[in-house]
C-alpha positions as CSV (number, residue, x, y, z in Angstrom):
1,X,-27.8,27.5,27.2
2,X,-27.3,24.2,25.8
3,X,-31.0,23.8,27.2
4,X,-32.6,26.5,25.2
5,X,-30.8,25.6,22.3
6,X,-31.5,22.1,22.3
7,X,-35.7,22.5,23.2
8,X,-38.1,22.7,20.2
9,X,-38.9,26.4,19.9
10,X,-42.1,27.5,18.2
11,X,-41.5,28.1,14.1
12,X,-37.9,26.8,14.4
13,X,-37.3,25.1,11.3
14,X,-36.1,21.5,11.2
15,X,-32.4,22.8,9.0
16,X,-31.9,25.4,12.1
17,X,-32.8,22.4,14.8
18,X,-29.9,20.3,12.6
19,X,-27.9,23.3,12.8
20,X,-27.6,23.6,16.3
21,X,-27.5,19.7,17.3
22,X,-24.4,19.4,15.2
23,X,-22.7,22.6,16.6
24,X,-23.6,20.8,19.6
25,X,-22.1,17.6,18.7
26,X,-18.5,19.7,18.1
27,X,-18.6,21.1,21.5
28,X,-19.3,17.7,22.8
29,X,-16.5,16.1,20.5
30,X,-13.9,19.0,22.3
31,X,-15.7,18.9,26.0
32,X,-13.3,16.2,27.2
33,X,-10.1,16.7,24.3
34,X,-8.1,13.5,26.5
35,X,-11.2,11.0,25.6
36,X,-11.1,12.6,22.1
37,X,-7.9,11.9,21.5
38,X,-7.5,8.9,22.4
39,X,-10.7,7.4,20.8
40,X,-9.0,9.0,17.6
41,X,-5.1,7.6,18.5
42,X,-7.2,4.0,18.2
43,X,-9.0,4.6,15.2
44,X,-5.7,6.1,13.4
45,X,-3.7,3.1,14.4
46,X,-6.2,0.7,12.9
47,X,-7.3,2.5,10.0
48,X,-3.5,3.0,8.9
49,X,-3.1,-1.0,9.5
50,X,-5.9,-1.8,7.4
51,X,-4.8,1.0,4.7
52,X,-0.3,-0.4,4.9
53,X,-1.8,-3.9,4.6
54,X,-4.2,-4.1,2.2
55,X,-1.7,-1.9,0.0
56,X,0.7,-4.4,1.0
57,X,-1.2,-7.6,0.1
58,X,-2.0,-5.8,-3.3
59,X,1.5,-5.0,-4.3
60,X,2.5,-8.5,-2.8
61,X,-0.2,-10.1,-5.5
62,X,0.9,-8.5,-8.5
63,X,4.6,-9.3,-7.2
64,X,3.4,-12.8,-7.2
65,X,1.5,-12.6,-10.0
66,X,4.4,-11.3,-12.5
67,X,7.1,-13.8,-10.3
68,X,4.8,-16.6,-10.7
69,X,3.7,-15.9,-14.5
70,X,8.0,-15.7,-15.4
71,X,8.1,-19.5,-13.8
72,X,5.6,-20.6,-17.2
73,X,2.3,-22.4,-17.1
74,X,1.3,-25.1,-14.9
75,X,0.4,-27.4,-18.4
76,X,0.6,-27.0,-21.9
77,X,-1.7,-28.7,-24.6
78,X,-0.1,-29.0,-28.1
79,X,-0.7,-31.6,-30.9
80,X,-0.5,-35.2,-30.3
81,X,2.4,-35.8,-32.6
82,X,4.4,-32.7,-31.5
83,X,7.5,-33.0,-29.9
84,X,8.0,-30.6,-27.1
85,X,10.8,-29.8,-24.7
86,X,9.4,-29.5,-21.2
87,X,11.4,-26.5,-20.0
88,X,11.2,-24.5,-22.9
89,X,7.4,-25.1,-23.3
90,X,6.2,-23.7,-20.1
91,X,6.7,-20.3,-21.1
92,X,6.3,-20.8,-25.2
93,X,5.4,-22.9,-28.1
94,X,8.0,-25.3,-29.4
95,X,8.9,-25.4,-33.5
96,X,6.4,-27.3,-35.1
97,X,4.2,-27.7,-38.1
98,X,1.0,-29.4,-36.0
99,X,-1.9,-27.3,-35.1
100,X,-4.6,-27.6,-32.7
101,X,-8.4,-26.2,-33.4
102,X,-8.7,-23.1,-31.7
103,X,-11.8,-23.5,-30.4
104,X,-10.2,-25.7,-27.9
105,X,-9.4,-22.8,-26.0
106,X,-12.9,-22.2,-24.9
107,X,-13.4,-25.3,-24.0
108,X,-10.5,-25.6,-21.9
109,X,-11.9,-22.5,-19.9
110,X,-15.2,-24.2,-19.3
111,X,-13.2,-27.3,-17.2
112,X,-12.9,-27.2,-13.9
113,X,-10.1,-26.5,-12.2
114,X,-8.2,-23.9,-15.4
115,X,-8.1,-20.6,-14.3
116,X,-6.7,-19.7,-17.9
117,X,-5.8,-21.0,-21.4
118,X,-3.6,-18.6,-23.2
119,X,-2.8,-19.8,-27.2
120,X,0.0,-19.6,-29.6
121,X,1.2,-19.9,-32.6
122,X,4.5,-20.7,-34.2
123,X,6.3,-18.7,-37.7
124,X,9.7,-19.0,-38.9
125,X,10.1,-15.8,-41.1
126,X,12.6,-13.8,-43.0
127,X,13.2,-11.1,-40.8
128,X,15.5,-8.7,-43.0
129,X,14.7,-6.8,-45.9
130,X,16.4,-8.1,-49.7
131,X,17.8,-10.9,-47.1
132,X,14.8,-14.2,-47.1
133,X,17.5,-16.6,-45.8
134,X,17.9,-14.2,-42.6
135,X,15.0,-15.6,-40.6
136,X,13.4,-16.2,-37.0
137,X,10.5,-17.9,-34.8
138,X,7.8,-15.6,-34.7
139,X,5.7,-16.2,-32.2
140,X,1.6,-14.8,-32.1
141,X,-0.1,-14.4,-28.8
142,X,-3.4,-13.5,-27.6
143,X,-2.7,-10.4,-25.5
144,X,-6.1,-10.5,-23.5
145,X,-5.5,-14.1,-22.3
146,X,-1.3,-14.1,-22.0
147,X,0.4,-14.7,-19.0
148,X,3.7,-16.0,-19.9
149,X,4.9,-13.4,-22.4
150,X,4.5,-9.6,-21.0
151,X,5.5,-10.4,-17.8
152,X,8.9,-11.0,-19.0
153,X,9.1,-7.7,-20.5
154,X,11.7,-5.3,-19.1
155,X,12.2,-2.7,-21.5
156,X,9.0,-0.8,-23.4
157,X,7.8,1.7,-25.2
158,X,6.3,4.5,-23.8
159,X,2.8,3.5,-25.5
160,X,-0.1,0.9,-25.5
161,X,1.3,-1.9,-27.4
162,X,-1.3,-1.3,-30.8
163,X,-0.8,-3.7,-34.0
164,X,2.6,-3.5,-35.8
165,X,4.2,-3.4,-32.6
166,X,6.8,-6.8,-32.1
167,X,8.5,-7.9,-28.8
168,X,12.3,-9.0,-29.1
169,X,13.7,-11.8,-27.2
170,X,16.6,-11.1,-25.0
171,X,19.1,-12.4,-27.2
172,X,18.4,-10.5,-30.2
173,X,20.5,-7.3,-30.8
174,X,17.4,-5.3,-31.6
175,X,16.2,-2.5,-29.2
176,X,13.4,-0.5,-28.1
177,X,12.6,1.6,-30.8
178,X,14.0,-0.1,-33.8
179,X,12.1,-1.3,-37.0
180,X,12.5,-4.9,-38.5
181,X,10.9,-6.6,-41.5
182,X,9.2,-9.6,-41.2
183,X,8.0,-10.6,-44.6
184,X,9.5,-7.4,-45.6
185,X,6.2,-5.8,-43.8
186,X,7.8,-2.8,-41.6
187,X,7.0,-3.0,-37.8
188,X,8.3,-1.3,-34.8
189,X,9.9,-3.5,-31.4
190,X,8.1,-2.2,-29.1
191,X,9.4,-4.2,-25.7
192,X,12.9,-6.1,-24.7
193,X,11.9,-9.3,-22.8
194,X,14.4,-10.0,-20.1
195,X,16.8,-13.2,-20.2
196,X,14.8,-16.1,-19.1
197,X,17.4,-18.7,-20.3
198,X,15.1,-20.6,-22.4
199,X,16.5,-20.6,-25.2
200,X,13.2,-20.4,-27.7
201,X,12.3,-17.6,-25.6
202,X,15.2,-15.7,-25.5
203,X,15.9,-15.7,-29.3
204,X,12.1,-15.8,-30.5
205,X,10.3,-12.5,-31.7
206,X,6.8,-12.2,-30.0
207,X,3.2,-9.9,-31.3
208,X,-0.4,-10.7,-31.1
209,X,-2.6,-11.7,-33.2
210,X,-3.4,-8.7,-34.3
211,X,-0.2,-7.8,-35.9
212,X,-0.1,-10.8,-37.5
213,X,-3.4,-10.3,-39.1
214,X,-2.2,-6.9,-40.2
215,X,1.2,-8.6,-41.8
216,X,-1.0,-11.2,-43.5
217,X,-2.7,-8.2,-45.3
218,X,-0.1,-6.2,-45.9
219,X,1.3,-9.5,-47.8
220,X,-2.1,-10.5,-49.8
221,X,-2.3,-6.8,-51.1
222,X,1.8,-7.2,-52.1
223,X,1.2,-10.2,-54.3
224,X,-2.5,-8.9,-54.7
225,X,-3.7,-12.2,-53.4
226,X,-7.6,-12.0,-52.1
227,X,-8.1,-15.8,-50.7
228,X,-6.4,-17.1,-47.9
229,X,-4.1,-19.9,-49.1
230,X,-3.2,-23.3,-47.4
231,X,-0.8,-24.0,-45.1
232,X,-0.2,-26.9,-47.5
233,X,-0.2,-24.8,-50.5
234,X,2.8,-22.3,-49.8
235,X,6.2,-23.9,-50.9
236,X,8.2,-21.0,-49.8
237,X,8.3,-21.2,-46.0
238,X,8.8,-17.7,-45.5
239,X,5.2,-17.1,-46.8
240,X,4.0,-18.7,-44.4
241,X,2.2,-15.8,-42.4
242,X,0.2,-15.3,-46.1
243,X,-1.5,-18.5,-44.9
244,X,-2.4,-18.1,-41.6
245,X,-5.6,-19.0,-40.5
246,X,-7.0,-17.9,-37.4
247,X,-9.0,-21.1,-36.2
248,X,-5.5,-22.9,-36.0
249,X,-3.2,-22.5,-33.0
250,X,0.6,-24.3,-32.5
251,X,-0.6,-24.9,-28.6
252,X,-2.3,-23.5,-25.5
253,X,-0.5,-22.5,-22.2
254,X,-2.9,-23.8,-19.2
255,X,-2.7,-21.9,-16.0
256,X,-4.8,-23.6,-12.8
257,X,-7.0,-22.5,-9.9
258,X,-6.1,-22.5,-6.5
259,X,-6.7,-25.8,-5.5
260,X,-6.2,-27.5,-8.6
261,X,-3.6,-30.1,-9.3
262,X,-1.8,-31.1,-12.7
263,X,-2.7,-34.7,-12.4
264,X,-6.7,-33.7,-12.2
265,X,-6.6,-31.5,-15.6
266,X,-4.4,-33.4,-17.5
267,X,-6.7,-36.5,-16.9
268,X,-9.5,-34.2,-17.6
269,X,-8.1,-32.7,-21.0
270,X,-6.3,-36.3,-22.0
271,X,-10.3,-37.1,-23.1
272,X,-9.7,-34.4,-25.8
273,X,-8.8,-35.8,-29.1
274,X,-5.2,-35.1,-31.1
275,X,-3.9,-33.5,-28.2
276,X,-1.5,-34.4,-26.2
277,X,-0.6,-32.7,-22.7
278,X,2.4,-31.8,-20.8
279,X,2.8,-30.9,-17.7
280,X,6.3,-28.7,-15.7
281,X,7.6,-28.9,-12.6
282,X,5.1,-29.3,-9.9
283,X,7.1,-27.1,-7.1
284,X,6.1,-24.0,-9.2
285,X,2.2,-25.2,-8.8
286,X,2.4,-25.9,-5.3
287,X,4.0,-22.6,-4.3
288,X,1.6,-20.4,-6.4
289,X,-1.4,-21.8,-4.5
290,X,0.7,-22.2,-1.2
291,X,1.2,-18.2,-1.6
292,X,-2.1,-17.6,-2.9
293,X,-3.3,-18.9,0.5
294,X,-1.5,-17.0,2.4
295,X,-2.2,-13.9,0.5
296,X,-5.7,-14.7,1.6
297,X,-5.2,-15.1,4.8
298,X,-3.5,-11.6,5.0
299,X,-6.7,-10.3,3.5
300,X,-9.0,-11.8,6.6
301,X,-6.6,-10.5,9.1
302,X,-7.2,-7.3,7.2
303,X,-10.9,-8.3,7.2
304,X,-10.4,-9.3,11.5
305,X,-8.7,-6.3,12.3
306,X,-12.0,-3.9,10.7
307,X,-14.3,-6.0,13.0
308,X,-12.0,-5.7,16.5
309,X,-11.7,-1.5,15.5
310,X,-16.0,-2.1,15.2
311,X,-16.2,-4.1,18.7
312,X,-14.0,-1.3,20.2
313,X,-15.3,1.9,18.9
314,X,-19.4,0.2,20.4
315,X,-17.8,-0.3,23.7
316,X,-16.2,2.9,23.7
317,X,-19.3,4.9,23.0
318,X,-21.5,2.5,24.9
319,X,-19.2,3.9,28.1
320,X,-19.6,7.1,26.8
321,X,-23.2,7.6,26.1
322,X,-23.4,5.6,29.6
323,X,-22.0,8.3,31.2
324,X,-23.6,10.9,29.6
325,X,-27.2,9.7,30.4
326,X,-28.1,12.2,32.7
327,X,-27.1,15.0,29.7
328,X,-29.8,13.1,27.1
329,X,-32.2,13.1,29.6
330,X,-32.4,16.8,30.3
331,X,-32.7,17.6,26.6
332,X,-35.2,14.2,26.1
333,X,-37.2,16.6,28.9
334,X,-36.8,19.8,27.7
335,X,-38.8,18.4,24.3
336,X,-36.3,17.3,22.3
337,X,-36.8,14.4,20.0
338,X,-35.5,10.9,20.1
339,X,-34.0,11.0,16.6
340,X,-32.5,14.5,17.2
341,X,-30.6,13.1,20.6
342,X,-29.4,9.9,18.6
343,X,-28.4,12.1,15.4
344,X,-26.0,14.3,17.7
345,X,-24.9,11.0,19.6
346,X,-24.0,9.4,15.7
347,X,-22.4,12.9,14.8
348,X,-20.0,12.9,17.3
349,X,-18.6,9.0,16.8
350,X,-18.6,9.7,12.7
351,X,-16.4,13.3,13.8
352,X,-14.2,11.2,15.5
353,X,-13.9,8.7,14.0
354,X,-13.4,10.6,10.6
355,X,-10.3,12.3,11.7
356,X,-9.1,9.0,13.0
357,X,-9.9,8.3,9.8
358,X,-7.9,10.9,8.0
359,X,-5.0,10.6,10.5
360,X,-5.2,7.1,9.9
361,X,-4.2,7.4,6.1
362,X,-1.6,9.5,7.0
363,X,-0.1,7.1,9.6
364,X,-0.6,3.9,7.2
365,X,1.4,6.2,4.6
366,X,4.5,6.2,6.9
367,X,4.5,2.9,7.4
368,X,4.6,2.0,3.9
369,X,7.4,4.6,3.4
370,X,9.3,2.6,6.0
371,X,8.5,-0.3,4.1
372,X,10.0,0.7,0.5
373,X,13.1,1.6,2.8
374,X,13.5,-1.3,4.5
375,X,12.2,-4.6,3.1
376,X,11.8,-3.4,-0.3
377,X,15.3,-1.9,-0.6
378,X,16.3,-4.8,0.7
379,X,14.5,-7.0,-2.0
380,X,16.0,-5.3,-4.9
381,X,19.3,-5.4,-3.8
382,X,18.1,-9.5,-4.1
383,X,17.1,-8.4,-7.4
384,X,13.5,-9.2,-6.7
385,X,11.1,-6.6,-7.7
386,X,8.2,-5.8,-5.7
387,X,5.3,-4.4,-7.5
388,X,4.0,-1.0,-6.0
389,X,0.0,-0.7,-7.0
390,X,-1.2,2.8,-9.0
391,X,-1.3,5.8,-8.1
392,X,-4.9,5.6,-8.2
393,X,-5.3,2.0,-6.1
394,X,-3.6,4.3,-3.8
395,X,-6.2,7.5,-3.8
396,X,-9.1,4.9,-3.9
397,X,-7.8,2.5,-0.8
398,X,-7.1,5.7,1.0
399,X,-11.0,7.0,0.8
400,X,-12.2,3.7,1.2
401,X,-10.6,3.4,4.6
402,X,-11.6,6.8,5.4
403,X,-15.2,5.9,4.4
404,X,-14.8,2.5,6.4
405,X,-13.7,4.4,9.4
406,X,-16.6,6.7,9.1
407,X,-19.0,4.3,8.9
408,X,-17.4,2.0,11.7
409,X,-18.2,5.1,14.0
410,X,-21.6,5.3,12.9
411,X,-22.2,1.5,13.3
412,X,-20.1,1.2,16.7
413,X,-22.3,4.1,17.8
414,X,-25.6,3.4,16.2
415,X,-27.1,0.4,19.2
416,X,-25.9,2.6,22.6
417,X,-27.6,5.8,20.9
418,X,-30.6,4.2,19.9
419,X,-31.2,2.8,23.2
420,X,-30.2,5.5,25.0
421,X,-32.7,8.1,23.1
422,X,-35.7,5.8,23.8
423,X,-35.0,5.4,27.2
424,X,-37.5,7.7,29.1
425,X,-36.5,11.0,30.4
426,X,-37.0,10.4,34.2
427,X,-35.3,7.4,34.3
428,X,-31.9,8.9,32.6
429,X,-32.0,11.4,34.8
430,X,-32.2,10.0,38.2
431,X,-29.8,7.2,36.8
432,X,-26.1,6.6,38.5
433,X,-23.4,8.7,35.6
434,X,-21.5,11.3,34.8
């Protein structure tokens, strides 16, 4: 039967020849169901490594990225006469009338070494309606390039953070959802930020730039001012935010690459003139890029253990396809093409190994459920948070593995199928096999 289906019948179309090879390629994938199953016991066991790991390593990045950015910046640039309190300024900008150009943020991003340069800026303003002696540090940040602020925050609005919007340290008695003043300009706090115990931090209002822009209009049109007035021009301190100017920053918060160190970049931005640069605790630099290297080495064994499931799936099929020579010579004889015997050899390794595949996801899916109840219960009773990824890093690792595993079968497969369909017909035949 398999004989007559398999030979090239006068008029048979080439979809109908497809047809039957892959019907033929299922029977073959069920012929032996212990060889089956155990081809796809290896492929689920690897493919649900590769899927807990990765999803592992990810969440254990962002973990480490949020844990890392709470710790502050590795430097921070500010003006050369400011005076600044190390452990406060490695999260935010101290009190301070000096400004730096801001176009020294873009250069700071060109050097070697900075991975990021995140500015600020500092305002003391009334924050209280009919009340101008009421006041607090209001500090602007560039929301694209932050990495000291939002990670702190603990307590949000269910909403993109849009201009208007104001963070509140954790200090302050305001609360999600309330509406302050600053300037007597209405805005909404939007986030809490969690106590850091630094104190300009903790009792500090935070927005970005944008807000402030908007406050700065929202002045101009009360006292319908059109220019933007100097800093040194404004005598009342709380209209200060009516002279903001956008090319001035209080300071920049420097993060560094992986393999950077504090000494390099500060004699590197020390050549900078009017600035002056300070530098933290050097423990927090050396353990971010200590962990970072390990997180990369996570992601090769990832990277290893695709590879050893590629090595085993070849030898596998090479063993199976060695045993089966006999079978592809009698349809190589019967008129069968080459590319039709090595299509129904590849369709039965990407069948297996796409339910491995499948099974695979499933299997990785328990393991990270045992994870969240094991290690991860076990961090939060530590009060450390780990960060699960999305929903959708989730859907998109899965089919990715499952694609991977697919195409791992198809490659493993690919070499003993090719040889073995170009091999002539006599000599598989009267070879030594199954």
């Amino acid at each position: 039967m398999v004989s007559q289906q398999a030979g090239r019948q006068p008029g048979r179309r080439p979809g109908a020849a497809l047809f039957l090879f892959t019907r033929l390629a299922l029977q073959n994938v069920l012929r032996k169901p212990a060889r089956t199953i155990m081809l796809v016991v290896a492929v689920t066991l690897s493919t649900g490594g590769v899927f807990a790991s990765y999803t592992v390593a990810n969440g254990i990045k962002d973990s480490m990225d949020t844990s890392f950015s709470r710790m502050g910046a590795d430097l921070i640039v500010v003006p050369a006469r400011a005076m600044v309190n190390i452990t406060s300024a490695l999260l935010t900008v101290q009190p301070t009338d000096e400004t730096l150009d801001a176009g020294l943020v873009s250069e700071l991003e060109k050097m070697d070494g900075i991975a990021q340069a995140a500015p600020q800026t500092y305002f003391q303003v009334p924050i209280m309606s009919g009340m101008p002696e009421c006041k607090a540090n209001l500090i602007a940040f560039d929301s694209k390039k932050d990495f000291t602020i939002m990670p702190w925050v603990v307590a949000r609005a269910p909403k993109a953070m849009a201009p208007g919007d104001i963070l509140a340290g954790s200090r302050r008695s305001e609360t999600v959802g309330d509406e302050i003043s600053p300037c007597n300009v209405p805005c909404n706090v939007y986030g809490k930020l969690g106590r850091s115990g630094v104190g300009p931090v903790d009792d500090s209002f935070f927005t970005g730039y944008e807000t402030i822009k908007l406050l700065q209009s929202k002045i101009k049109e009360r006292s319908g001012t059109t220019g933007g007035a100097s800093l040194k021009t404004v005598k009342d301190p709380s209209d200060s935010l009516a002279a903001f100017d956008p090319s001035k920053i209080s300071a920049i918060l420097v993060k560094l690459k992986f393999g950077a160190t504090p000494e390099q970049a500060r004699f590197a931005i020390a050549k900078l003139p009017g600035v002056k640069v300070v530098s933290g605790a050097t423990i927090v630099t050396s353990t971010r890029q200590a962990t970072t290297a390990l997180l990369a080495g996570m992601l090769g064994f990832t990277a290893m253990m695709l590879v050893a499931m590629l090595i085993m799936v070849s030898l596998l099929f090479s063993g199976i396809i060695s045993e089966r020579r006999r079978e592809v010579g009698l349809l190589r004889a019967i008129g069968s093409r080459h590319r039709d015997v090595m299509g129904m050899l590849l369709a039965e390794a990407v069948f297996t190994t796409s339910l491995g595949g499948v099974t695979g996801i499933i299997f990785g899916s328990g393991l990270l459920l045992l994870f969240q109840r094991s290690l991860v219960y076990y961090l939060e009773t530590l009060h450390v948070e780990f960060v699960w990824p999305q929903a959708m890093t989730f859907v998109w690792v899965g089919l990715c593995c499952s694609i991977v595993s697919a195409l791992v079968g198809l490659l493993g497969a690919l070499v003993p199928a090719w040889r073995a369909s170009l091999e002539e017909p006599y000599l598989l035949i009267q070879s030594e096999g199954g």
